[in-house]
C-alpha positions as CSV (number, residue, x, y, z in Angstrom):
1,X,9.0,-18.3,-13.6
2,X,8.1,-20.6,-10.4
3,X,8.5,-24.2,-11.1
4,X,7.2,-26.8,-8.0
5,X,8.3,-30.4,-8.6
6,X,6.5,-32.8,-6.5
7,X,7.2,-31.0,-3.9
8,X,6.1,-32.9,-0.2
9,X,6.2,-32.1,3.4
10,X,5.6,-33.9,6.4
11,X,5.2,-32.5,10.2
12,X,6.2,-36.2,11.9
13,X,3.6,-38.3,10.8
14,X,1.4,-35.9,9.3
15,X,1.3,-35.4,5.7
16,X,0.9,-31.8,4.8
17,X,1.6,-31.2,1.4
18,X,1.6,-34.0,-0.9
19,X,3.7,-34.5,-4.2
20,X,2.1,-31.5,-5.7
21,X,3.0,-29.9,-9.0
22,X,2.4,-26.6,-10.9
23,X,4.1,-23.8,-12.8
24,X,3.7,-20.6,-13.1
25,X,4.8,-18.6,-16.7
26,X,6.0,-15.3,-16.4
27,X,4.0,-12.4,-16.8
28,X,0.7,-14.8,-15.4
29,X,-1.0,-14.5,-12.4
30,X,-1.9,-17.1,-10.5
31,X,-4.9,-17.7,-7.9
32,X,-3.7,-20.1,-5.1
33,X,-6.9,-21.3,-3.0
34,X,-7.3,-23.8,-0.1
35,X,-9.3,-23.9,2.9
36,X,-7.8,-24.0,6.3
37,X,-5.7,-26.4,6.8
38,X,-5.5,-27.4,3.6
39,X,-1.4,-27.4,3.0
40,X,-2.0,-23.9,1.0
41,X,0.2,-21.7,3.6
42,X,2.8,-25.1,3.8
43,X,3.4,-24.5,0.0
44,X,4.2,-21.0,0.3
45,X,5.8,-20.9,3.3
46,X,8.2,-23.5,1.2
47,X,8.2,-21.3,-1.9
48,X,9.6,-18.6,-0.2
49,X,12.6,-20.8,1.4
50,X,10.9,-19.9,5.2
51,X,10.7,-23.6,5.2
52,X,12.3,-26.8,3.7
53,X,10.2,-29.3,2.0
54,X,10.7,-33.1,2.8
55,X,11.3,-34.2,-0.6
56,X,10.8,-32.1,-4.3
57,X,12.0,-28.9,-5.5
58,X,10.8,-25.3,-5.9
59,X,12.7,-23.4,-9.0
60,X,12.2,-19.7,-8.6
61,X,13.2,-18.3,-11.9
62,X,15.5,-20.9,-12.4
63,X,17.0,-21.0,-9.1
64,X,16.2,-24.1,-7.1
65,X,15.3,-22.7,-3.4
66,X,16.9,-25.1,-1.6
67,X,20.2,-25.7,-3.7
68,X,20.8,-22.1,-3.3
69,X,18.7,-20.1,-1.5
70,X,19.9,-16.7,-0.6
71,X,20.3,-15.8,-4.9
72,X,16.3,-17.8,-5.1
73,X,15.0,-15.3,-2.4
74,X,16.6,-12.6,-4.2
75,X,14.2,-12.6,-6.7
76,X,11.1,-13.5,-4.2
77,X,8.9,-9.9,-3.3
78,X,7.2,-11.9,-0.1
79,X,3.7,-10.4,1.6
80,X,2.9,-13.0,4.2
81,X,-0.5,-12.9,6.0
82,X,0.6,-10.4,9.1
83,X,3.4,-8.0,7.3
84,X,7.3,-8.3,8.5
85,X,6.5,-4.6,9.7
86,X,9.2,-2.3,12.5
87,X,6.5,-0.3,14.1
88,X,8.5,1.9,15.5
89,X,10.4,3.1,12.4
90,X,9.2,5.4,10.2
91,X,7.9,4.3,7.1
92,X,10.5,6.1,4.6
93,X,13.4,4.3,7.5
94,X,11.6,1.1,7.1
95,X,11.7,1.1,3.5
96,X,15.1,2.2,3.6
97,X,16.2,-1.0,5.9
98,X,14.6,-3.3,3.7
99,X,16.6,-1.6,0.8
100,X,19.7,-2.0,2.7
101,X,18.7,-6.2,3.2
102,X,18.0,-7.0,0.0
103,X,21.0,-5.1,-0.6
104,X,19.2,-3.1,-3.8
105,X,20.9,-2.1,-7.2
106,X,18.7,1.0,-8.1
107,X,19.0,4.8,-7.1
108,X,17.8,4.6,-3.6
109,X,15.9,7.8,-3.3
110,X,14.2,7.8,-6.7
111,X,13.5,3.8,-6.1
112,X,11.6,4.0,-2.5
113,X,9.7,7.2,-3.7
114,X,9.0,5.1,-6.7
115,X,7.5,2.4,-4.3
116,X,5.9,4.3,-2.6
117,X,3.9,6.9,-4.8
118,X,2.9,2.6,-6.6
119,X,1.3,1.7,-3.4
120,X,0.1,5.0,-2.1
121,X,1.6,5.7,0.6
122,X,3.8,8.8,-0.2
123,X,1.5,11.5,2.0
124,X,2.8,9.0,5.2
125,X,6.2,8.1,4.4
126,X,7.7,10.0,7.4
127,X,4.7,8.8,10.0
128,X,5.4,6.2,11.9
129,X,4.0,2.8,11.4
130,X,2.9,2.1,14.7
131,X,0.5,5.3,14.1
132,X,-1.0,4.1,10.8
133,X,-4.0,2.3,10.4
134,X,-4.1,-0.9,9.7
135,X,-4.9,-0.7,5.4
136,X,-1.6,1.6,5.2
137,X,0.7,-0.9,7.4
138,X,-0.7,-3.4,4.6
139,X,0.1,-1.2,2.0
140,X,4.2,-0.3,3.7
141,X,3.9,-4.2,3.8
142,X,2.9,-4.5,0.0
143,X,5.8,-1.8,-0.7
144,X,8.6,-3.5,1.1
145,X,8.0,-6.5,-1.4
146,X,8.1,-4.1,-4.2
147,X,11.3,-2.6,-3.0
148,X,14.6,-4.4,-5.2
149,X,11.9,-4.9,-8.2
150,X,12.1,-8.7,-8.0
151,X,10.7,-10.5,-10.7
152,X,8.4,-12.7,-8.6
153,X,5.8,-11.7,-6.5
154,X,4.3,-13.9,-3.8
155,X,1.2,-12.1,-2.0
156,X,-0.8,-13.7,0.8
157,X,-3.7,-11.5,1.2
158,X,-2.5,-8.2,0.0
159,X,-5.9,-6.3,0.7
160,X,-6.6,-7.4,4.2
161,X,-8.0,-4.5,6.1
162,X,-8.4,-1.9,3.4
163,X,-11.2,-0.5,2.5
164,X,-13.6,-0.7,-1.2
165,X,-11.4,1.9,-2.7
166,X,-7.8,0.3,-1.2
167,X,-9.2,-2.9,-2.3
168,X,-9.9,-1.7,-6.4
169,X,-6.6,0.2,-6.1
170,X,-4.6,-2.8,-5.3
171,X,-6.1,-4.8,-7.4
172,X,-5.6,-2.5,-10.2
173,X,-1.8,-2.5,-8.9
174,X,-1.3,-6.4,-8.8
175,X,-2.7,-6.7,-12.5
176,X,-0.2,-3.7,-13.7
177,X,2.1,-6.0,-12.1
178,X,1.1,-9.1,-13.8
179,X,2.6,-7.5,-16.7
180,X,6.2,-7.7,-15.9
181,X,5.9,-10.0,-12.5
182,X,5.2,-13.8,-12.0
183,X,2.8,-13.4,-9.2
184,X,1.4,-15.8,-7.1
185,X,-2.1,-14.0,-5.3
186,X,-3.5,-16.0,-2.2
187,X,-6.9,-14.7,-0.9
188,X,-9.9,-15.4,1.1
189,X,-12.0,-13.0,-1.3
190,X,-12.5,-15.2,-4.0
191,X,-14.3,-12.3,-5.9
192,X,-10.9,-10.5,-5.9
193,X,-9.4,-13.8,-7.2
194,X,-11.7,-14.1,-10.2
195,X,-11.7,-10.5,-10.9
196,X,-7.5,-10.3,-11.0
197,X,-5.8,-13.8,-11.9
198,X,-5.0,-15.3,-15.3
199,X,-5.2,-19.0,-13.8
200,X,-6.8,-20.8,-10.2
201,X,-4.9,-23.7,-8.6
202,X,-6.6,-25.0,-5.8
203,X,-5.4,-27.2,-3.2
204,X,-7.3,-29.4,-1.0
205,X,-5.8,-31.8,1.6
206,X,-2.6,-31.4,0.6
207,X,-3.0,-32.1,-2.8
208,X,-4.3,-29.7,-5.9
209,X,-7.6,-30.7,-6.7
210,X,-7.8,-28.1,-9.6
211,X,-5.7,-26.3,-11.9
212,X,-7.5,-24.3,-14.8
213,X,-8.9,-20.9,-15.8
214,X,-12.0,-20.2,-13.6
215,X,-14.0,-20.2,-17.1
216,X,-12.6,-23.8,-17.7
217,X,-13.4,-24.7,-13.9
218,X,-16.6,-23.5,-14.4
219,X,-17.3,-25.8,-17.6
220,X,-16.0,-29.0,-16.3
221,X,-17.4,-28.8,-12.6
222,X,-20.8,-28.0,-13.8
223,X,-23.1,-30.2,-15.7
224,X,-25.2,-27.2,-16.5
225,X,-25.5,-26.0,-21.0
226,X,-28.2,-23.1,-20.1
227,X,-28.2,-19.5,-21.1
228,X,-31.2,-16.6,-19.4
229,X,-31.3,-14.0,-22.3
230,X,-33.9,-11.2,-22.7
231,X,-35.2,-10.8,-25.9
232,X,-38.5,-7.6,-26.6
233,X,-40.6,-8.8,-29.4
234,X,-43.2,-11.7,-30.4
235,X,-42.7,-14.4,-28.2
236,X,-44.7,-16.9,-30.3
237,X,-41.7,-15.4,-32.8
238,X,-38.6,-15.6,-31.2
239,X,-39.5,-18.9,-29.7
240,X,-39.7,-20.0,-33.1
241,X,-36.7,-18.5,-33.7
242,X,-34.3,-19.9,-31.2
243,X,-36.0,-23.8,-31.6
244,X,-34.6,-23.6,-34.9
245,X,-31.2,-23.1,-34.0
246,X,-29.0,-26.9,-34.3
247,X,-28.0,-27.7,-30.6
248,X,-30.9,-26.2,-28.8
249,X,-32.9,-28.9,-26.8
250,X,-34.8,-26.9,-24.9
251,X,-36.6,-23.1,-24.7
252,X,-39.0,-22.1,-22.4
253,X,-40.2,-18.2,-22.4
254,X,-40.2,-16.5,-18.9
255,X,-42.1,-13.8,-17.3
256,X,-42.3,-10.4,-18.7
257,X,-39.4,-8.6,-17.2
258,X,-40.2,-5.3,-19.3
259,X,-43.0,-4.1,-21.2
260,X,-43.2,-6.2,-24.3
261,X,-39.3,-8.0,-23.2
262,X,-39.6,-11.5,-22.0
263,X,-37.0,-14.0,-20.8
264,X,-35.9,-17.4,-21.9
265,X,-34.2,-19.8,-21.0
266,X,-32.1,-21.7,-23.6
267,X,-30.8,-25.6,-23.0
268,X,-27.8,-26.5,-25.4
269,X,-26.6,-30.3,-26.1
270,X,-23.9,-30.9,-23.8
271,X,-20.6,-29.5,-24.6
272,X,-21.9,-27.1,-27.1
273,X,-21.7,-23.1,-27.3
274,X,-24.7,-21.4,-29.1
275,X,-23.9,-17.9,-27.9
276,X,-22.9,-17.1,-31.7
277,X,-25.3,-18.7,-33.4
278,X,-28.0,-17.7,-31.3
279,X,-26.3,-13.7,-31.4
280,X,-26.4,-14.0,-35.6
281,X,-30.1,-15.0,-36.1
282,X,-31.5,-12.7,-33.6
283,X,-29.5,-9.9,-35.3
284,X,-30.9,-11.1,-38.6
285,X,-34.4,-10.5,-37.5
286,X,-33.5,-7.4,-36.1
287,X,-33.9,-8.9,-32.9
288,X,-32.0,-7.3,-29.9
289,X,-30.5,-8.5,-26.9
290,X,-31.0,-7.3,-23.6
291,X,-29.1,-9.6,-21.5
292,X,-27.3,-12.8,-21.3
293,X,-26.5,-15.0,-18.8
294,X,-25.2,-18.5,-18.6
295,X,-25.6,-21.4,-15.9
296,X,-21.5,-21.1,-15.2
297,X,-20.5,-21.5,-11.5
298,X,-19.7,-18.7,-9.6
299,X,-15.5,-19.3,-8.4
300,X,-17.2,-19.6,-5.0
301,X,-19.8,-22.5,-5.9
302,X,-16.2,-24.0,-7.9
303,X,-14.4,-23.9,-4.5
304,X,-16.8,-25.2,-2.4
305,X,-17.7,-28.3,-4.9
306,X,-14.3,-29.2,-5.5
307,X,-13.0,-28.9,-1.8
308,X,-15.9,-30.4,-0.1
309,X,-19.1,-30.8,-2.1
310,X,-20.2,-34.3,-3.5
311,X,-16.5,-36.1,-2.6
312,X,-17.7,-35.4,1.0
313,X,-21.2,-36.6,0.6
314,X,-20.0,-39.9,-1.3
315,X,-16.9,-40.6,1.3
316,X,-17.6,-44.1,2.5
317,X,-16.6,-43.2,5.6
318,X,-18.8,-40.5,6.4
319,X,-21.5,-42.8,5.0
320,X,-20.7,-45.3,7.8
321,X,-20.5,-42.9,10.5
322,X,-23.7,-41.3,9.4
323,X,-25.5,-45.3,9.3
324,X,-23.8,-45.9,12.8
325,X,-25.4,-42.8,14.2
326,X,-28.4,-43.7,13.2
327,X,-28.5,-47.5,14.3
328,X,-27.4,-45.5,17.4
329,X,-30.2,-43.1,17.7
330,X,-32.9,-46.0,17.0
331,X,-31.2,-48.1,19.5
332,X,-31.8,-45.0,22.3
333,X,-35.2,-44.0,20.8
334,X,-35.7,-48.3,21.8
335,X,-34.3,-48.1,25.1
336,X,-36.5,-44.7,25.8
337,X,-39.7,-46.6,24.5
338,X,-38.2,-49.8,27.1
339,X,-37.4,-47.4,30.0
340,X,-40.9,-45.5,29.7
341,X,-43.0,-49.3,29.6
342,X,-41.1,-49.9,32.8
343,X,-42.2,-46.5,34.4
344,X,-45.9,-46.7,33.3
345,X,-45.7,-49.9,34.9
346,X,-44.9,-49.5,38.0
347,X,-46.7,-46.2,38.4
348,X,-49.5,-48.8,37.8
349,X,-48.6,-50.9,40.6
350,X,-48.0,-47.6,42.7
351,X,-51.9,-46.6,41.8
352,X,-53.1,-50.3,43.2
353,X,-51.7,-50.1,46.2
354,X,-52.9,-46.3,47.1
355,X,-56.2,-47.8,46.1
356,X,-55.6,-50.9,47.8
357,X,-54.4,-48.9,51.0
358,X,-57.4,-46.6,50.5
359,X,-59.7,-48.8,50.4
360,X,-59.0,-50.3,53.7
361,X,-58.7,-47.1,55.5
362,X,-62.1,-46.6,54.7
């Protein structure tokens, strides 16, 4: 289990990570988002005992970090961004070293081949790295965090650089894991986030700005109560149907997406679920559905409204700079109009004294 404790760092008199908190169970998987520069690489760089917060604690299963690190890091399994790889060793000799570091308890033969036949890289394992491609240096990096079997898994974008079927692999991989592993899963794929974790925490600024299931997220960030579900039959019918059901405020039938299958779109009173209800009378009436939908955000529409959306378009000080800019731009569209009055006028004077000078010439 990973505990963080209002955990805080500071670079001088930047704050980068402030007095966050979270836990993470065993067996769970957690999602851990940020945009750049948000404190998100900070937090696990002080996770993994790389570096030493400024004040709070980080228990890794049980095991405060900085109290004693070298027995906390002993049950870390650490994939950072770019992995820790020897290019010139070959991978079997690579996995072997890191065996030797972490100074393993299991059968050594029988525990690397274990590794790596998990990550798929056995065909390689006596290539050497710097003649891989980059997916299967990710994966020897992915395997030498595997390597010892520590309960905790921290992964900072395990499927950079591999390709559609690496990526479902992996993924497929890091939920197996979830099973027996406390895994913490950082990624700039947020589709691979929602498709793999138990639980999101984002951070934002150097603080979490959300901690919840993406379902959960998805609820409370959105204002929406809507379902799209096709439905073949009457329409005058099923319109009928659905109006009757308690909680339904508002229907409105679609365009015909089939022959004889139209779709509507169902409004619920706020906070209310009518999935169920709606599924039981539309069975009673022997009345199939086709598809449903509901208005849920997407984990990308989550991220971007929690770390920038309507906070940055209420921020009082954006809102100053924006009137500021404007008083500015009417002040230079002003001077333009002043500027060009001044032109026109002398060009004026210009014109009366060609025609001035003209006029005695001739």
């Amino acid at each position: 289990m990973i505990e963080v404790k209002n955990l805080t760092k500071h670079y001088g008199d930047k704050r980068a990570v402030s007095n966050i908190s979270f836990t993470v169970d065993d067996g769970e998987i957690l999602g851990f988002l940020g945009p750049n520069g948000a404190g998100k690489s900070t937090t696990m760089n002080m996770l993994t005992g790389y570096i030493s917060s400024t004040s709070g604690d980080a228990v890794i299963n049980g095991v405060n970090i900085l109290e004693e690190p070298v027995k906390a890091k002993s049950f870390i399994g650490y994939l950072p961004e770019v992995p820790p790889l020897y290019v010139d060793m070959t991978v079997r000799g690579y996995l072997n070293f890191i065996y030797d570091l972490k100074s393993c308890k299991q059968p050594r033969t029988q525990h690397i081949e274990e590794v790596c036949k998990l990550t798929k890289i056995f065909d390689v394992k006596e290539r050497i790295i710097k003649h891989l491609s980059k997916g299967y240096r990710q994966r020897v990096g992915l395997a030498q965090a595997l390597v010892g079997n520590p309960p905790v898994l921290i992964l900072d974008e395990p499927t950079a650089g591999l390709d559609p079927k690496q990526i479902i692999e992996i993924r497929t991989l890091i939920k197996k894991l979830g099973k027996t592993h406390t895994v913490i899963l950082s990624s700039h794929i947020l589709t691979e986030i929602q498709a793999v974790c138990d639980r999101i925490v984002i951070i934002n600024k150097g603080e979490i700005a959300a901690n919840d299931t993406a379902d959960n997220l998805s609820r409370t960030v959105s204002s929406d109560h809507r379902l799209s579900v096709r439905i073949p039959g009457d329409k005058k019918e099923i319109m009928q149907l659905i109006k009757a059901i308690e909680d339904v405020k508002y229907i409105r039938a679609d365009m015909e997406r089939e022959p004889g299958v139209y779709e509507y779109e169902i409004e619920a009173a706020e906070g209310k679920d009518i999935r169920r209800e709606l599924n039981k009378v539309l069975a009673e009436n022997s009345l199939p559905i086709l598809m449903m939908r509901t208005a849920d955000l997407t984990l990308e529409d989550i991220f971007l409204k929690v770390t920038m959306g309507q906070e940055f378009m209420l921020n009082p000080e954006f809102s100053a700079k924006k009137e500021k800019l404007n008083q500015e731009e009417v002040s230079l569209e002003d001077l333009e109009f002043k500027v060009t009055g001044i032109v026109k006028k002398h060009m004026e004077k210009e014109r009366q004294k060609d025609s001035e000078y003209g006029g005695d010439k001739e």
